[in-house]
Each structure stands twice: as C-alpha cells, then as structure tokens.
Backbone as XML, in Angstrom:
<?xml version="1.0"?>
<chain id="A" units="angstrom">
  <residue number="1" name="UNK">
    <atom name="N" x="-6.126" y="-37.438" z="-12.472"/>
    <atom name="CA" x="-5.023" y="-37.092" z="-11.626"/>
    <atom name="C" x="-4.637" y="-35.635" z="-11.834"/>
  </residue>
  <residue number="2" name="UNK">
    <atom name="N" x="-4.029" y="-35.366" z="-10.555"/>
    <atom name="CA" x="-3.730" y="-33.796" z="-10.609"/>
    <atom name="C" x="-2.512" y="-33.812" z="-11.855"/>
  </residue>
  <residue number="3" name="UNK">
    <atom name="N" x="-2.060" y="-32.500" z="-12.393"/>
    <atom name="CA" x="-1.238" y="-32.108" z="-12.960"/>
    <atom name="C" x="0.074" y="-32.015" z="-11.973"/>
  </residue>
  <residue number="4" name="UNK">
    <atom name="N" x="1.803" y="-32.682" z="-12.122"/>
    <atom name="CA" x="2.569" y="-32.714" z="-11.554"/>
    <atom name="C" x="3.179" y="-31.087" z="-11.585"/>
  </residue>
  <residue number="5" name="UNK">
    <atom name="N" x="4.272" y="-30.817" z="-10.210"/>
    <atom name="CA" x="4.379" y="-29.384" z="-10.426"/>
    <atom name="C" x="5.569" y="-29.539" z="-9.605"/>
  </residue>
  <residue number="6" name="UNK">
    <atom name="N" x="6.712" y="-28.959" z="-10.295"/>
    <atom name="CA" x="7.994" y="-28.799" z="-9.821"/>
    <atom name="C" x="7.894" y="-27.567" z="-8.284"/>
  </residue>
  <residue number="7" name="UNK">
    <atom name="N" x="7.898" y="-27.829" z="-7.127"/>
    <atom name="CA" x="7.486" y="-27.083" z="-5.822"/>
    <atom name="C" x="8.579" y="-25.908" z="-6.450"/>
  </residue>
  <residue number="8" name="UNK">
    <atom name="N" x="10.099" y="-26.327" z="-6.793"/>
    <atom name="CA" x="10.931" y="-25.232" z="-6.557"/>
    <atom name="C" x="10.397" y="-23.991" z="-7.489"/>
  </residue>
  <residue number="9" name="UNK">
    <atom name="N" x="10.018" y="-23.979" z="-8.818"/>
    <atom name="CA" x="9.636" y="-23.612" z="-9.163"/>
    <atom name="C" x="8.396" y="-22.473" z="-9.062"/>
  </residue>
  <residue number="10" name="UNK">
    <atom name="N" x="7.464" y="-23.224" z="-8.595"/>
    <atom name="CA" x="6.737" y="-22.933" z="-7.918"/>
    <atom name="C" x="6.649" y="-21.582" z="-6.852"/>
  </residue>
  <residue number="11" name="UNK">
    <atom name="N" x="7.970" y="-21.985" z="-6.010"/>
    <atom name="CA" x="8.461" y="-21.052" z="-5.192"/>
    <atom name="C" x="9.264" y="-19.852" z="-5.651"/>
  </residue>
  <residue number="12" name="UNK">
    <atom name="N" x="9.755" y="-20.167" z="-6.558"/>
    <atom name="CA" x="10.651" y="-18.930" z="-7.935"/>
    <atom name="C" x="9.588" y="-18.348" z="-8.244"/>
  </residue>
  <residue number="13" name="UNK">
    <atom name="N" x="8.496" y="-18.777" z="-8.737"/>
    <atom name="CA" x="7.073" y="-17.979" z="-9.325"/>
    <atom name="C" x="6.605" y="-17.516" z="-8.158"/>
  </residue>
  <residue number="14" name="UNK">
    <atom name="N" x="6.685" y="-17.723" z="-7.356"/>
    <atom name="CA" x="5.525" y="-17.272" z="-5.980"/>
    <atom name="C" x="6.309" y="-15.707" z="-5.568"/>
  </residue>
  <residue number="15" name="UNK">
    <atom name="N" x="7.744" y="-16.007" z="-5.602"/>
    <atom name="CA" x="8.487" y="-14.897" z="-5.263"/>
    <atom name="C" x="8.576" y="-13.898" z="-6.115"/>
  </residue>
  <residue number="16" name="UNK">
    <atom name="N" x="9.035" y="-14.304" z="-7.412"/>
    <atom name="CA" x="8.915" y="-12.856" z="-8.108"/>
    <atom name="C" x="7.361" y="-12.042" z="-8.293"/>
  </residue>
  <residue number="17" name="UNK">
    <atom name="N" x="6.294" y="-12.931" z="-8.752"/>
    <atom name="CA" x="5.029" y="-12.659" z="-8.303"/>
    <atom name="C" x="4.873" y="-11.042" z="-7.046"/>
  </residue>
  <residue number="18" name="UNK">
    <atom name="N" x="5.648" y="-11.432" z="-5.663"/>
    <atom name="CA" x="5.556" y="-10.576" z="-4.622"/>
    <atom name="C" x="6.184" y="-9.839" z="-4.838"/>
  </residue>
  <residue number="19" name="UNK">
    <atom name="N" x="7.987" y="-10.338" z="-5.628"/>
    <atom name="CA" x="8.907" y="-9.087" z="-5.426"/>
    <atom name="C" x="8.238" y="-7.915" z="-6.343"/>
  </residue>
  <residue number="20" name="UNK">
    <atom name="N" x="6.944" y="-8.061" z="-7.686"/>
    <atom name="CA" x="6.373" y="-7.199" z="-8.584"/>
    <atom name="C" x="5.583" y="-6.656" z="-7.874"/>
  </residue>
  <residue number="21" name="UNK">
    <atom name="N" x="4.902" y="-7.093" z="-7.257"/>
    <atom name="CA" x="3.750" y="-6.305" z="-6.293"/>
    <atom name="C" x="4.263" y="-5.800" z="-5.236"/>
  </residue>
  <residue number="22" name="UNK">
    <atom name="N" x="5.703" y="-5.911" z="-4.978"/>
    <atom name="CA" x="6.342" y="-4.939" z="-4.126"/>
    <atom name="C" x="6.767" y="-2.869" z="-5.037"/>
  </residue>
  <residue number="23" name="UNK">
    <atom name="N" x="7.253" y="-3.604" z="-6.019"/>
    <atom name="CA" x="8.104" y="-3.032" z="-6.842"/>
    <atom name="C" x="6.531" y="-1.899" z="-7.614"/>
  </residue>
  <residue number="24" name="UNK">
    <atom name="N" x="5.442" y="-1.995" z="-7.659"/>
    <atom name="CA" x="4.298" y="-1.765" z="-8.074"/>
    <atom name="C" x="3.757" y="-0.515" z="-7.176"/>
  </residue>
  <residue number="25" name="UNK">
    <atom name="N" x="4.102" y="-0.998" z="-6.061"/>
    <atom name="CA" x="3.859" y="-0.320" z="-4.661"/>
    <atom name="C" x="4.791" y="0.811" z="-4.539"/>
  </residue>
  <residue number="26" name="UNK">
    <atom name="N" x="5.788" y="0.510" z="-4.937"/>
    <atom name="CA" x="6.723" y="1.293" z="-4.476"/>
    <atom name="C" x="7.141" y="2.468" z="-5.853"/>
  </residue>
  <residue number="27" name="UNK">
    <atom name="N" x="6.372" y="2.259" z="-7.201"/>
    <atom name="CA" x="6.593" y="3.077" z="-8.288"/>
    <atom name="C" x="4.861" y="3.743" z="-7.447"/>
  </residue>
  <residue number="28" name="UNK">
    <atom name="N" x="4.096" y="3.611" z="-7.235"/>
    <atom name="CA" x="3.178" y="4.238" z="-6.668"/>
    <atom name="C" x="3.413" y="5.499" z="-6.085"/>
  </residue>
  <residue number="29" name="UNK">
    <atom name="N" x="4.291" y="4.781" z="-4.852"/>
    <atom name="CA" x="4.434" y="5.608" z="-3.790"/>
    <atom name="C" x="5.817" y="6.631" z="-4.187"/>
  </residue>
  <residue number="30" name="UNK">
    <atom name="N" x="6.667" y="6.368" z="-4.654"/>
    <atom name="CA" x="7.661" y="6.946" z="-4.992"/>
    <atom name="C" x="8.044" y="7.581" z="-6.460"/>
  </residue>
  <residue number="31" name="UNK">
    <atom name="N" x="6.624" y="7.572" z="-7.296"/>
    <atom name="CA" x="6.765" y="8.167" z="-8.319"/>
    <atom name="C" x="6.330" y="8.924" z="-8.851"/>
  </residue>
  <residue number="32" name="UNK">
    <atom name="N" x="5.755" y="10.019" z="-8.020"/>
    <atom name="CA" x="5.053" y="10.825" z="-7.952"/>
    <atom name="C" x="5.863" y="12.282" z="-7.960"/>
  </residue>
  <residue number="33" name="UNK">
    <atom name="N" x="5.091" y="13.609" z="-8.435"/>
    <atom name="CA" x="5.645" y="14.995" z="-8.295"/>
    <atom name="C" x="5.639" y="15.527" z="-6.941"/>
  </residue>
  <residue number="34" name="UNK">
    <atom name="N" x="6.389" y="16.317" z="-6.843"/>
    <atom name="CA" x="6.553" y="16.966" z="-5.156"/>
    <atom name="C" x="4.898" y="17.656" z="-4.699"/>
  </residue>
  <residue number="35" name="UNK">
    <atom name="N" x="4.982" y="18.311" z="-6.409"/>
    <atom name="CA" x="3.315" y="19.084" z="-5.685"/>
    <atom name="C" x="2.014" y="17.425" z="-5.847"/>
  </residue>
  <residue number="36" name="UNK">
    <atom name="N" x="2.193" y="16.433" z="-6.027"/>
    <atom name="CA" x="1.681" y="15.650" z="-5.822"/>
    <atom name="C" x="1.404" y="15.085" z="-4.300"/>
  </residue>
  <residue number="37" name="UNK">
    <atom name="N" x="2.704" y="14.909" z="-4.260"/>
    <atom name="CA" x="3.084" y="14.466" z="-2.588"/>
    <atom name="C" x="2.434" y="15.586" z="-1.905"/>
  </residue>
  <residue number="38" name="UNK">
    <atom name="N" x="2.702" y="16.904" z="-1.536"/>
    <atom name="CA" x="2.388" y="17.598" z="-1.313"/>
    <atom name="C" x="0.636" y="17.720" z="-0.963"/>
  </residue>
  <residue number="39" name="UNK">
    <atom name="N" x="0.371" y="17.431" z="-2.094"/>
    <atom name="CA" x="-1.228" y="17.484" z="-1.948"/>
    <atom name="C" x="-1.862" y="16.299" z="-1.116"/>
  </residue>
  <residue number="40" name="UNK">
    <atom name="N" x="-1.431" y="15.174" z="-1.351"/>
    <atom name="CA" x="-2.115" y="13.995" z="-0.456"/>
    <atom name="C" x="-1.443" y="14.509" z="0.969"/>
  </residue>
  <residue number="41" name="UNK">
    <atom name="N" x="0.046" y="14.818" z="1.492"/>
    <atom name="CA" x="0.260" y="15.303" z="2.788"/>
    <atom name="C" x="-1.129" y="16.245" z="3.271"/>
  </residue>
  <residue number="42" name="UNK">
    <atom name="N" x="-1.663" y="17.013" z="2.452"/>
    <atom name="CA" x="-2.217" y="18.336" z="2.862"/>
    <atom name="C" x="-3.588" y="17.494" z="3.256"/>
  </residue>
  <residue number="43" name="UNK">
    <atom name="N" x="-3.926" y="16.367" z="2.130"/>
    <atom name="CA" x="-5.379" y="15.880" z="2.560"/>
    <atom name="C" x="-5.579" y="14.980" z="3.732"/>
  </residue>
  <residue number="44" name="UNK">
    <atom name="N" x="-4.167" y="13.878" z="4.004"/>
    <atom name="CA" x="-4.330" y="13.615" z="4.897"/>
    <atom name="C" x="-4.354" y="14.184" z="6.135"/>
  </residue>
  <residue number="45" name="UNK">
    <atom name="N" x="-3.528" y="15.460" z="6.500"/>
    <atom name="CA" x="-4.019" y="16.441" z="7.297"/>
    <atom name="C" x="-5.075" y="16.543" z="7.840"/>
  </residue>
  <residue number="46" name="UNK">
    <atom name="N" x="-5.967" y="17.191" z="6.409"/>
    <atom name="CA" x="-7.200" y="17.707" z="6.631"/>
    <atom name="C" x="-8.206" y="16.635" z="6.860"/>
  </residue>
  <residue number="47" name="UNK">
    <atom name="N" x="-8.109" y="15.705" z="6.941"/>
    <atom name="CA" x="-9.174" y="14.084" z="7.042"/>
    <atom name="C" x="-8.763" y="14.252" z="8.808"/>
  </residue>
  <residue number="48" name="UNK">
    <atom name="N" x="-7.499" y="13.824" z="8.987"/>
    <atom name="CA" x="-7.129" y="14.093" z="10.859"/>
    <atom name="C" x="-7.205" y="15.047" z="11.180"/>
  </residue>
  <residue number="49" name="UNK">
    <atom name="N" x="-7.624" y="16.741" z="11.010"/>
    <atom name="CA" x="-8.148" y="17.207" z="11.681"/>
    <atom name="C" x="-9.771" y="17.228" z="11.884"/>
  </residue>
  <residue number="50" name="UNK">
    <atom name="N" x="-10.204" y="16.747" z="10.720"/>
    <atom name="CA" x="-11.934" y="16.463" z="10.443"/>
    <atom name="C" x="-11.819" y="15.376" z="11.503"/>
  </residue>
  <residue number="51" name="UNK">
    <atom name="N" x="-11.282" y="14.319" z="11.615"/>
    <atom name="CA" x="-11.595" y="13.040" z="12.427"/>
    <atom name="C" x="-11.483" y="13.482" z="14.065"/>
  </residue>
  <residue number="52" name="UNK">
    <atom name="N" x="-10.054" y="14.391" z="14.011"/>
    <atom name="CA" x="-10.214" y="14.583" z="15.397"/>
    <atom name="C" x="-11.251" y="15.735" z="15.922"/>
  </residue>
  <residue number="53" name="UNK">
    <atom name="N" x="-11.565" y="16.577" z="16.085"/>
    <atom name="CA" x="-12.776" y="17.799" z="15.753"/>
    <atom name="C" x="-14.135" y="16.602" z="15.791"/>
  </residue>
  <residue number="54" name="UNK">
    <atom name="N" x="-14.254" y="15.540" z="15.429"/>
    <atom name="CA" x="-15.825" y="14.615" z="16.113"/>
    <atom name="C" x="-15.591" y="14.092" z="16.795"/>
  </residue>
  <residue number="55" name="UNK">
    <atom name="N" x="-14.079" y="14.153" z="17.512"/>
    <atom name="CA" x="-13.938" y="12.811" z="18.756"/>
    <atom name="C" x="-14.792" y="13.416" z="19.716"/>
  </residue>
  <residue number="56" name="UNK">
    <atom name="N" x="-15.718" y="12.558" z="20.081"/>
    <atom name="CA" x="-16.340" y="12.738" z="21.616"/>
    <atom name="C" x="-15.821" y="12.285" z="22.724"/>
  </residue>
  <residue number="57" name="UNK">
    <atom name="N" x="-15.653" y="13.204" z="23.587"/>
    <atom name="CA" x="-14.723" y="13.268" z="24.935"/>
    <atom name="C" x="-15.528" y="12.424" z="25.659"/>
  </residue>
  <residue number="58" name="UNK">
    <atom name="N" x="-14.835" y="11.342" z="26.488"/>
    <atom name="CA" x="-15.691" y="10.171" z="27.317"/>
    <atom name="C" x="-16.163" y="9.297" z="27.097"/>
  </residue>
  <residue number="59" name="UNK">
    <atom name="N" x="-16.182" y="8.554" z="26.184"/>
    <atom name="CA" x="-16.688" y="7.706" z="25.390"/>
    <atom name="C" x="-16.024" y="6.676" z="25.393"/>
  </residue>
  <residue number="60" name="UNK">
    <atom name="N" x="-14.790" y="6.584" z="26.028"/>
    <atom name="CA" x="-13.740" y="5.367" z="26.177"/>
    <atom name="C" x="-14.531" y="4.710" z="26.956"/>
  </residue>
</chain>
C-alpha cells in the first residue's frame, strides 16, 4: 500500500517550494551591480541588432 499523506500539507510544501523558486529568481534578477545590469542591457542589444540585420525581407 501506498504511504498515507496529509493533502493540506502537501499543499503548504508545494507552495513554499514555488514561493523559493520565486524568491531565487528574483535575488538573480535583482541582485546584481548597476555595471552588471548594464552589461547584459548592452548584450541584449547587441544579439537584437545581430538578429535583426539577418531578417530577410519577404519571407512572411
């Protein structure tokens, strides 16, 4: 037989689980130096102007 399992519980674990992998995400994104930020702004830039510069016109 399966092992019994309190659901509420369950659901307490399921949530904090997400609220950490929220909170994970967000020391990522928000914990960084200005010249950090700075630099990924600059690369993503430079990736969208590389991407746009091969669009071929007509192709839709």
């Amino acid at each position: 037989m399966g092992e019994v399992v309190n659901l509420r519980l369950a659901r307490k674990a399921a949530a904090r689980k997400a609220k950490e992998a929220d909170a994970a995400a967000n020391r990522a994104a928000h914990g960084r130096t200005r010249t950090e930020r700075t630099a990924t702004r600059a690369e993503e830039a430079r990736i969208t102007r590389l991407l746009d510069g091969a669009h071929r016109e007509g192709t839709d």
